[in-house]
PALUMVO-455196 format. One line per field, with one value per atom (N, C-alpha, C, O): residue in three letters; atom name; x, y, z. Coordinates in nm, 2 decimals. Layout:
BEGIN
res	(ala, ...)
atom	(CA, ...)
xx	(X, ...)
yy	(Y, ...)
zz	(Z, ...)
//
This chain:
BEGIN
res	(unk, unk, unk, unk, unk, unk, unk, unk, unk, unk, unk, unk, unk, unk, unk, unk, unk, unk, unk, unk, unk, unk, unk, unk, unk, unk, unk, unk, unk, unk, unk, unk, unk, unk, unk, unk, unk, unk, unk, unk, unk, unk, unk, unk, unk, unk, unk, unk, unk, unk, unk, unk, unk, unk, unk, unk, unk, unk, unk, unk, unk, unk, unk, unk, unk, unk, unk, unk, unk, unk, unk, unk, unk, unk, unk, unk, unk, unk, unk, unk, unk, unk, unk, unk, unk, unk, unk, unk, unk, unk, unk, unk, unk, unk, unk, unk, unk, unk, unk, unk, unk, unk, unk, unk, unk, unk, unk, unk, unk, unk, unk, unk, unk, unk, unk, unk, unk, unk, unk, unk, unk, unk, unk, unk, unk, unk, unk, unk, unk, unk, unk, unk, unk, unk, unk, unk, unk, unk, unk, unk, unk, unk, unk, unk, unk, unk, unk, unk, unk, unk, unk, unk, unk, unk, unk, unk, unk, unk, unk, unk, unk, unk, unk, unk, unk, unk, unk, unk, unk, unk, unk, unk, unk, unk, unk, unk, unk, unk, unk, unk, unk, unk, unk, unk, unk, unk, unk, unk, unk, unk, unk, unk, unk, unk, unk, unk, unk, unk, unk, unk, unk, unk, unk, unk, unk, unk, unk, unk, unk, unk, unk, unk, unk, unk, unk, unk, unk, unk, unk, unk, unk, unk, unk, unk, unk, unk, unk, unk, unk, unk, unk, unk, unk, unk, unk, unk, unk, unk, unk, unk, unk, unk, unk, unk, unk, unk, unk, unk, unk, unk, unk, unk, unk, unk, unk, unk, unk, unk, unk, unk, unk, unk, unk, unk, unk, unk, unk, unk, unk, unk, unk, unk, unk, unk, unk, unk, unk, unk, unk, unk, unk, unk, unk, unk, unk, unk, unk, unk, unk, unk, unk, unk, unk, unk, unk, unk, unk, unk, unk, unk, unk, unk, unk, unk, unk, unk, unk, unk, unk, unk, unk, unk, unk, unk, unk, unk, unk, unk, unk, unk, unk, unk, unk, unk, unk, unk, unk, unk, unk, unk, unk, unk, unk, unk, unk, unk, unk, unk, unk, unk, unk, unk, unk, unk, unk, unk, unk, unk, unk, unk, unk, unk, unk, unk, unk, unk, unk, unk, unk, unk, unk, unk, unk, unk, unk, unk, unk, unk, unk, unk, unk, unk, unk, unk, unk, unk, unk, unk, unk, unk, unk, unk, unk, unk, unk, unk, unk, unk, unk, unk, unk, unk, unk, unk, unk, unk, unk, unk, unk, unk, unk, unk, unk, unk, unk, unk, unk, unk, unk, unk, unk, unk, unk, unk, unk, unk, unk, unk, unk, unk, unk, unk, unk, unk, unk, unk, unk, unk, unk, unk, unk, unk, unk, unk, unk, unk, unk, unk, unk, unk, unk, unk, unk, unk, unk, unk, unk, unk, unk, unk, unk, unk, unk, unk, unk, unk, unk, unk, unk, unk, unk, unk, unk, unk, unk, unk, unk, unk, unk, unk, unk, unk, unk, unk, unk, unk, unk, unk, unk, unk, unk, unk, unk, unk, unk, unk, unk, unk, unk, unk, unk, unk, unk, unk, unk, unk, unk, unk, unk, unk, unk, unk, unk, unk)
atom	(N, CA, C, O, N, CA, C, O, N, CA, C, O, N, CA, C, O, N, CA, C, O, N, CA, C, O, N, CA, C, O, N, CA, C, O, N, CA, C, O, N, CA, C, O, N, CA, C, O, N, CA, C, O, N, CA, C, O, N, CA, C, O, N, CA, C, O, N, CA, C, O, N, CA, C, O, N, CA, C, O, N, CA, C, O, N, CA, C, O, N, CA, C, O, N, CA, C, O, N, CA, C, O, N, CA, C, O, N, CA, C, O, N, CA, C, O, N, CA, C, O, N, CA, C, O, N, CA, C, O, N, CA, C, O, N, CA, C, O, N, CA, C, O, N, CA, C, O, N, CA, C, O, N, CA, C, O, N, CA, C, O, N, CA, C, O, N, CA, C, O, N, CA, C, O, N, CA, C, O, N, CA, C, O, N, CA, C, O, N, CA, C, O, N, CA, C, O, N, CA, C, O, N, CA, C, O, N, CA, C, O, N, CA, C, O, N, CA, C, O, N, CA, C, O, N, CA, C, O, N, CA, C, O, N, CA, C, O, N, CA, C, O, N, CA, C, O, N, CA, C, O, N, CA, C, O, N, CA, C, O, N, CA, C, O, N, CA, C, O, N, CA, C, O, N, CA, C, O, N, CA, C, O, N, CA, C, O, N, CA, C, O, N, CA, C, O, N, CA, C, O, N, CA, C, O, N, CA, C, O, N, CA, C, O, N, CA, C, O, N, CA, C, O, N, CA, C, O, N, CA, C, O, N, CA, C, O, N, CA, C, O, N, CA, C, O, N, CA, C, O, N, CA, C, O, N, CA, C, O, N, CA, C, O, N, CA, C, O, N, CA, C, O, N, CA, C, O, N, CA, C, O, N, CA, C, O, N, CA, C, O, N, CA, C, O, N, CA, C, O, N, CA, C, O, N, CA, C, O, N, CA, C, O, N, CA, C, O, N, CA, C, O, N, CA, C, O, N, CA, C, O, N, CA, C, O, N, CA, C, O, N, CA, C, O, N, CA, C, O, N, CA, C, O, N, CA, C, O, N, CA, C, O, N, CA, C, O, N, CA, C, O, N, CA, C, O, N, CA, C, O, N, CA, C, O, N, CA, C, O, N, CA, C, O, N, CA, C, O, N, CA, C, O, N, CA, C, O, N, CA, C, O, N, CA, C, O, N, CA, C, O, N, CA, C, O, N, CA, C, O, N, CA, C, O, N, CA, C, O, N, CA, C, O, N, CA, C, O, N, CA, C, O, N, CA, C, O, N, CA, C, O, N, CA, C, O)
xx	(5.31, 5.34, 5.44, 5.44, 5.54, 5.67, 5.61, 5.57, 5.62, 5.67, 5.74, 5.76, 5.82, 5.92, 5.87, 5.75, 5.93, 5.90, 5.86, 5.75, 5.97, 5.95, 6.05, 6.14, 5.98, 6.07, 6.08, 6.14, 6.02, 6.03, 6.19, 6.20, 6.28, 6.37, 6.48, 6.58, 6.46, 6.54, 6.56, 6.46, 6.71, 6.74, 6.74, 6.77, 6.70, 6.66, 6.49, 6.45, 6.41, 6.28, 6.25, 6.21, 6.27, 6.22, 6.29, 6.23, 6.42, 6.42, 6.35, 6.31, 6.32, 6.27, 6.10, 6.05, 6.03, 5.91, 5.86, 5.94, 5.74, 5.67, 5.55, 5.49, 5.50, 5.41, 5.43, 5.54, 5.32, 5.31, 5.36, 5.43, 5.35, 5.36, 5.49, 5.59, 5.46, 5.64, 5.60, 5.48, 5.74, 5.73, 5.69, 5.78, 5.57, 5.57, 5.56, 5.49, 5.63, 5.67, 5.54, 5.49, 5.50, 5.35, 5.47, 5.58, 5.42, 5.49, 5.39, 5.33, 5.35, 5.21, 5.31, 5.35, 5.35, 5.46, 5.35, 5.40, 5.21, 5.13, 5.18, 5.24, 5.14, 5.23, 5.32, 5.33, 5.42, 5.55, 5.58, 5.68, 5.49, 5.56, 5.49, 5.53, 5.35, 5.29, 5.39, 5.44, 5.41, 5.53, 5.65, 5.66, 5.75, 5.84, 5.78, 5.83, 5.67, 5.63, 5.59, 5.58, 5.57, 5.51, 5.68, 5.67, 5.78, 5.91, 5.98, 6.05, 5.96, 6.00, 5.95, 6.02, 5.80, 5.77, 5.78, 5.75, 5.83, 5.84, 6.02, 6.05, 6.08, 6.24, 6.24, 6.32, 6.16, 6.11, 6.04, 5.93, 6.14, 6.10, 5.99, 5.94, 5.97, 5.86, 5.68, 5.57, 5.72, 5.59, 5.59, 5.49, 5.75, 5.74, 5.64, 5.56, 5.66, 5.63, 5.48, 5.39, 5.46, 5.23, 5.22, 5.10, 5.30, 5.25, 5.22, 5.12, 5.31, 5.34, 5.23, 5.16, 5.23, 5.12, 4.96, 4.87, 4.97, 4.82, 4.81, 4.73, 4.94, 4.93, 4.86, 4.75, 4.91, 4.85, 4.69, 4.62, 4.64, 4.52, 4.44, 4.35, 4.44, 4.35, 4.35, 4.25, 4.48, 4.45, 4.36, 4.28, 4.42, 4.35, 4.22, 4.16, 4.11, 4.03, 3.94, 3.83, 3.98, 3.93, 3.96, 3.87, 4.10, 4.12, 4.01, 3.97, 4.00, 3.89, 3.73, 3.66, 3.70, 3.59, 3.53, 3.41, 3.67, 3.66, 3.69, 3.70, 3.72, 3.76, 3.70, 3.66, 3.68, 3.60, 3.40, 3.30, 3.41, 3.25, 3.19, 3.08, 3.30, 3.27, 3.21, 3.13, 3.24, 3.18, 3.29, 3.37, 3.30, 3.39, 3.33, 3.43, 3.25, 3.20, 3.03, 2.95, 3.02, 2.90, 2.79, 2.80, 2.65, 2.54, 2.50, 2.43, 2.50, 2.40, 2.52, 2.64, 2.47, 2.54, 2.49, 2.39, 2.64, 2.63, 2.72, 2.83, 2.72, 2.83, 2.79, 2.85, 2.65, 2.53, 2.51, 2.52, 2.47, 2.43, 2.56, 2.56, 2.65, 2.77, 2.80, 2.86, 2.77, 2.87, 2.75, 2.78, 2.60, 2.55, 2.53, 2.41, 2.59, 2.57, 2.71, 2.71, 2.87, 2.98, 2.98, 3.04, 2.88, 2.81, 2.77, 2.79, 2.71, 2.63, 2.71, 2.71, 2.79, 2.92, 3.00, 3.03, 3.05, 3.15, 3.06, 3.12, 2.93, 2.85, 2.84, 2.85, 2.84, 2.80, 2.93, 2.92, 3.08, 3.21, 3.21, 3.23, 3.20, 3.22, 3.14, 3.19, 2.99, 2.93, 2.99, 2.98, 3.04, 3.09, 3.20, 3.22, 3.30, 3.43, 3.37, 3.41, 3.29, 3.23, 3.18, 3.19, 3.10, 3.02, 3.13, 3.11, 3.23, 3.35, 3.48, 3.55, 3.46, 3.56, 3.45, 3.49, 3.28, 3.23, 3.24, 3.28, 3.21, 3.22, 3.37, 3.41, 3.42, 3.53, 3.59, 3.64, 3.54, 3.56, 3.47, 3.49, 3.32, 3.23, 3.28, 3.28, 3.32, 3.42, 3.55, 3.60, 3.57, 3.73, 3.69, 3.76, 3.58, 3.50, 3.43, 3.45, 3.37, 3.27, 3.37, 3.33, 3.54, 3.60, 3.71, 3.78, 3.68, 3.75, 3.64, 3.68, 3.50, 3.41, 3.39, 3.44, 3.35, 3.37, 3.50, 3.48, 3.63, 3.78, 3.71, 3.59, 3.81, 3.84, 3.73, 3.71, 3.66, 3.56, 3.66, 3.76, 3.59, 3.70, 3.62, 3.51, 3.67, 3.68, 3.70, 3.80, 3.56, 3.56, 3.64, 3.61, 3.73, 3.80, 3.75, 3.75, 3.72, 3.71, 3.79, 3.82, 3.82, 3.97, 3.92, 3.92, 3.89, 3.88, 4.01, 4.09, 4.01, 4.10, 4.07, 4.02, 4.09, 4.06, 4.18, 4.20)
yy	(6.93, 6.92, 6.82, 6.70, 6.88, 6.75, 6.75, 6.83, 6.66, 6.54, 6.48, 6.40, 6.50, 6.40, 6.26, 6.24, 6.18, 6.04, 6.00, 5.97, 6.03, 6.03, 6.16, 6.20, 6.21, 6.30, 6.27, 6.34, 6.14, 6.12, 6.11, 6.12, 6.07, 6.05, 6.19, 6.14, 6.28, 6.34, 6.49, 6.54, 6.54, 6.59, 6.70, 6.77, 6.76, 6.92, 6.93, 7.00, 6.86, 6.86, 6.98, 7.04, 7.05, 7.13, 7.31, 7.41, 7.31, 7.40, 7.40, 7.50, 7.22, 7.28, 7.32, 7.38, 7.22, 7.25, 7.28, 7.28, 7.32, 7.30, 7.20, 7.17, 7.16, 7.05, 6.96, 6.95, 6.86, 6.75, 6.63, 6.56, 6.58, 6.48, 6.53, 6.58, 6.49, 6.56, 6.65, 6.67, 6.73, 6.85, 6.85, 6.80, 6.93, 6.96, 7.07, 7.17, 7.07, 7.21, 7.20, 7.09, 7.34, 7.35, 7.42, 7.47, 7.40, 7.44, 7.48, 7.39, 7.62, 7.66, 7.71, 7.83, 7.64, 7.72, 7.83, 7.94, 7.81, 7.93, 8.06, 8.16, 8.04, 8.15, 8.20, 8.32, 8.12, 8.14, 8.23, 8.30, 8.22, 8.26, 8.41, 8.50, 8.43, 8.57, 8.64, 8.76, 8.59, 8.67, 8.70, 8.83, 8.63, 8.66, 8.80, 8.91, 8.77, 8.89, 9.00, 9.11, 9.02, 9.13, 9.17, 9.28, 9.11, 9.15, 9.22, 9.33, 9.14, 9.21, 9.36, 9.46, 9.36, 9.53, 9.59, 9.71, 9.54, 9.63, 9.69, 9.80, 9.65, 9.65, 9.78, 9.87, 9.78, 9.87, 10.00, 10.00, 10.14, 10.19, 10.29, 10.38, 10.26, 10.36, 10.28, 10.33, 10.13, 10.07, 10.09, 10.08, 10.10, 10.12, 10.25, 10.24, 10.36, 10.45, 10.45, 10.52, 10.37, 10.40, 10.30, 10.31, 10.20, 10.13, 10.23, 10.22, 10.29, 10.43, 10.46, 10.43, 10.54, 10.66, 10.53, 10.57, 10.45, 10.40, 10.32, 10.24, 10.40, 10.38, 10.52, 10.52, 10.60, 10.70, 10.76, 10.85, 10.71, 10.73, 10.67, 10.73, 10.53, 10.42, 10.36, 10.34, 10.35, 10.28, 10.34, 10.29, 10.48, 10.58, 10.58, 10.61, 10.55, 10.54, 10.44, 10.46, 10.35, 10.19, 10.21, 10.22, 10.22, 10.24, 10.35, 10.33, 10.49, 10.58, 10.49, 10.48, 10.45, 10.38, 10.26, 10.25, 10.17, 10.11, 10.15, 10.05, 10.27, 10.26, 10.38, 10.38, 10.48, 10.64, 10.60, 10.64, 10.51, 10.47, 10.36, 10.33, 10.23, 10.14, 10.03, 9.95, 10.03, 9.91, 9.85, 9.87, 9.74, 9.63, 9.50, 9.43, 9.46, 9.36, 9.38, 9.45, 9.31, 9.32, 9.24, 9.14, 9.33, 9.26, 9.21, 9.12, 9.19, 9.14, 9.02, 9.05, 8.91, 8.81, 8.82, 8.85, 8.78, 8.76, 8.86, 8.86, 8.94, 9.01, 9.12, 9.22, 9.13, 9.23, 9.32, 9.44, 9.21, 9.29, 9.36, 9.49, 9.29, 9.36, 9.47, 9.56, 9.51, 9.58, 9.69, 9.79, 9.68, 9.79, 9.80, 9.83, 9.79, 9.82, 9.86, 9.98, 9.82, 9.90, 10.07, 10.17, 10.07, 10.14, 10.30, 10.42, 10.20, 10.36, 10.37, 10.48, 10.28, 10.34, 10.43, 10.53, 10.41, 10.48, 10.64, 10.74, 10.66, 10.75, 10.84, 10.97, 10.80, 10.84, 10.88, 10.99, 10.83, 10.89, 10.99, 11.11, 10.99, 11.12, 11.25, 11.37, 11.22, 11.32, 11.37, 11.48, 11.29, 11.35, 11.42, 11.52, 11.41, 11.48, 11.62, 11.73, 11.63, 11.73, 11.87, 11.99, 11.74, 11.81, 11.89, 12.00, 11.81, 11.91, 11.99, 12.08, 11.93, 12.07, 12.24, 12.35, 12.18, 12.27, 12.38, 12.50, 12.30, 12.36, 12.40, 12.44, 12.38, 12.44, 12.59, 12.68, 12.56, 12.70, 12.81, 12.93, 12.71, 12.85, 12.91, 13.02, 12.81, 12.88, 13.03, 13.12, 12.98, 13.06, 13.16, 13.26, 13.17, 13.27, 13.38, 13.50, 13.34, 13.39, 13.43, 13.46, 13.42, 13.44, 13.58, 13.67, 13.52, 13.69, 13.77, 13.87, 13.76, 13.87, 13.92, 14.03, 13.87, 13.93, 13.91, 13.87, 13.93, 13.93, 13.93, 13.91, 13.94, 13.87, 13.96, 14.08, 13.85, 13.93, 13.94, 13.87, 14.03, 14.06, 13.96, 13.92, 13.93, 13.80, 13.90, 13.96, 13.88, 13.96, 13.82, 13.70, 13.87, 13.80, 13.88, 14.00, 13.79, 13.88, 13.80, 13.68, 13.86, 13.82, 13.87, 13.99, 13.76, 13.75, 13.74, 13.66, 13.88, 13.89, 13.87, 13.95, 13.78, 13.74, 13.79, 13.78)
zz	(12.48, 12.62, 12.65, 12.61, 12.72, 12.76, 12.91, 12.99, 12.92, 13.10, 13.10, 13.01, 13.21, 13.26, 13.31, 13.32, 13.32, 13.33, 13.51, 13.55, 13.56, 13.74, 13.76, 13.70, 13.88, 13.94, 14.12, 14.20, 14.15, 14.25, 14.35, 14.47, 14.27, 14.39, 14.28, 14.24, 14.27, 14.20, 14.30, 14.36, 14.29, 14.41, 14.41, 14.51, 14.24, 14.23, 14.18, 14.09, 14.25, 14.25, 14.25, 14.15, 14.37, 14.47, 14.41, 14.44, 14.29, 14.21, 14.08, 14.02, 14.02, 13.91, 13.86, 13.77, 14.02, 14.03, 14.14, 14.24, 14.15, 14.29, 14.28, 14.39, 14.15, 14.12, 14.20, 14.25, 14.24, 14.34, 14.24, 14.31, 14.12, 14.01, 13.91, 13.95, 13.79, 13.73, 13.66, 13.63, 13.63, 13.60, 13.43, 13.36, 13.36, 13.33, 13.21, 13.24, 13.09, 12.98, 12.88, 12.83, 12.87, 12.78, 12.63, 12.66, 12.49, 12.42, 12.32, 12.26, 12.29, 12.21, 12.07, 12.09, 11.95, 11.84, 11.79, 11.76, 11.79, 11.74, 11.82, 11.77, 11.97, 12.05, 12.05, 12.08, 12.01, 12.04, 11.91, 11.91, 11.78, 11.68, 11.67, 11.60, 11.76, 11.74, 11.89, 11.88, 11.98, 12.04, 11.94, 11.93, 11.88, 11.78, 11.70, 11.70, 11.65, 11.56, 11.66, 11.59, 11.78, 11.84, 11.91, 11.96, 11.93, 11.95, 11.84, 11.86, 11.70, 11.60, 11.57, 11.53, 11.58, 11.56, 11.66, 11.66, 11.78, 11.88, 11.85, 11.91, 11.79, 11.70, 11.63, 11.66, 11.54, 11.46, 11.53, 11.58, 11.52, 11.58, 11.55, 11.62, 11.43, 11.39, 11.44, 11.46, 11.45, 11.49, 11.66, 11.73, 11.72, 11.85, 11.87, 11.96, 11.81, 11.86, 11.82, 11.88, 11.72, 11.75, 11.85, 11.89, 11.92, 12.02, 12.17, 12.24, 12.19, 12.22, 12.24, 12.33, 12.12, 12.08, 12.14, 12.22, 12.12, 12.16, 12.32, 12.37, 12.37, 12.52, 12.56, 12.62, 12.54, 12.58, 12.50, 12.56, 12.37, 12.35, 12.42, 12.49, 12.42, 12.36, 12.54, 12.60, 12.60, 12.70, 12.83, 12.90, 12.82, 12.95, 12.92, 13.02, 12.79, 12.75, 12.84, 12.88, 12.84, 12.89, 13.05, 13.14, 13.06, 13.20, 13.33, 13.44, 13.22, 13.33, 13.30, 13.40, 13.20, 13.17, 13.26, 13.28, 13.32, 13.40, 13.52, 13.59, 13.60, 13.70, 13.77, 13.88, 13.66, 13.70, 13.68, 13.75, 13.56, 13.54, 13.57, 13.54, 13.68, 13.74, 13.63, 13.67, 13.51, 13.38, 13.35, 13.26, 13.45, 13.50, 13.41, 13.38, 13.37, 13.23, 13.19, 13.25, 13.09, 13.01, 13.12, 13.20, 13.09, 13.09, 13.03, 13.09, 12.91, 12.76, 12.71, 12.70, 12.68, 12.60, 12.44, 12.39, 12.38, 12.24, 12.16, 12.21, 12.04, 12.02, 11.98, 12.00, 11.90, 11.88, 12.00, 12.00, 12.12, 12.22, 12.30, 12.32, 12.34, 12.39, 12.31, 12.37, 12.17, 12.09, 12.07, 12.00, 12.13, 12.16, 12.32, 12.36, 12.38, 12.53, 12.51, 12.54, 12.48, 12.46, 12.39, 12.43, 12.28, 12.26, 12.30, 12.29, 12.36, 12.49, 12.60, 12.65, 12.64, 12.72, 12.67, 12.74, 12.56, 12.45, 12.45, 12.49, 12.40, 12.39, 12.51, 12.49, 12.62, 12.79, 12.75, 12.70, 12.77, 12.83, 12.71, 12.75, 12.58, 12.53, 12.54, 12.52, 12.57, 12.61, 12.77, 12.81, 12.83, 12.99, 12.94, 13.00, 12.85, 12.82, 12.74, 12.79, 12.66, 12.61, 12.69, 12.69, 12.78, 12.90, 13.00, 13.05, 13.00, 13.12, 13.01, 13.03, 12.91, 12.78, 12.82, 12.86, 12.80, 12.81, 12.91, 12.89, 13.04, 13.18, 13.23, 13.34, 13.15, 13.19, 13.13, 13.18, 12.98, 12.90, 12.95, 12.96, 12.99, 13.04, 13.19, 13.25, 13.20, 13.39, 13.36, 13.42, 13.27, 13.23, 13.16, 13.17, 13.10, 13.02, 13.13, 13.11, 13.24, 13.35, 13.47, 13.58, 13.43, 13.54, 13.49, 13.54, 13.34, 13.25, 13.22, 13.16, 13.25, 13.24, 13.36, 13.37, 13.44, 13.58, 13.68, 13.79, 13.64, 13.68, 13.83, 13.85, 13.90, 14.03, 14.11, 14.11, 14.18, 14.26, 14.43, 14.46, 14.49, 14.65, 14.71, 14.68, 14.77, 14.90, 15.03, 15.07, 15.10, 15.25, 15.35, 15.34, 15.42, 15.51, 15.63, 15.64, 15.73, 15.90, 15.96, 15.94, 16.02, 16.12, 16.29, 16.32, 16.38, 16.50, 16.57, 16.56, 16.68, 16.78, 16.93, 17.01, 16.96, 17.14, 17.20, 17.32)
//
């Protein structure tokens, strides 16, 4: 971590911070060197493209999980217990995908066995 010494009478305060005391720079080299490597395979376009590819598997996964099944964080503490209550979450959303592949084929099936039924329309004239 750098700090400046005083920044009290200095006349670009107010661009270089908004801190009340002096400005200080955080410097993590561990960080800085797993960003370098997560830049570099992003370079590489054969690793760009499973980054890709696991936007569209992996994240919509988590994302409807959280947002269609409302399992916003864990009940159970510890890594046992999280990793069987993730578990039965993971269990529940694949049996619901199953469950609507199903209902959907049997819909498409029950709509080519019995083709289009007529639809009575009445029509009022005043």
């Amino acid at each position: 971590m750098y700090e400046c010494e005083d920044c009290t009478d200095c006349p670009l305060k107010a661009l270089c911070t908004k801190a009340k005391g002096n400005r200080q720079v955080h410097w993590n080299p561990v960080y800085e060197e797993m960003k370098a490597k997560a830049r570099a395979a992003l370079d590489d376009e054969q690793k760009a493209a499973l980054y890709a590819k696991r936007k569209v598997d992996v994240e919509t996964v988590f994302g409807d999980i959280k947002g269609n099944r409302s399992f916003t964080r864990f009940l159970l503490r510890g890594l046992a217990k999280t990793q069987t209550e993730f578990g039965l979450v993971a269990i529940a959303h694949n049996l619901l995908k199953v469950a609507g592949i199903r209902l959907a084929t049997f819909s498409q099936k029950e709509k080519e066995r019995f083709g289009k039924r007529p639809v009575l329309q009445i029509a009022l004239f005043i």
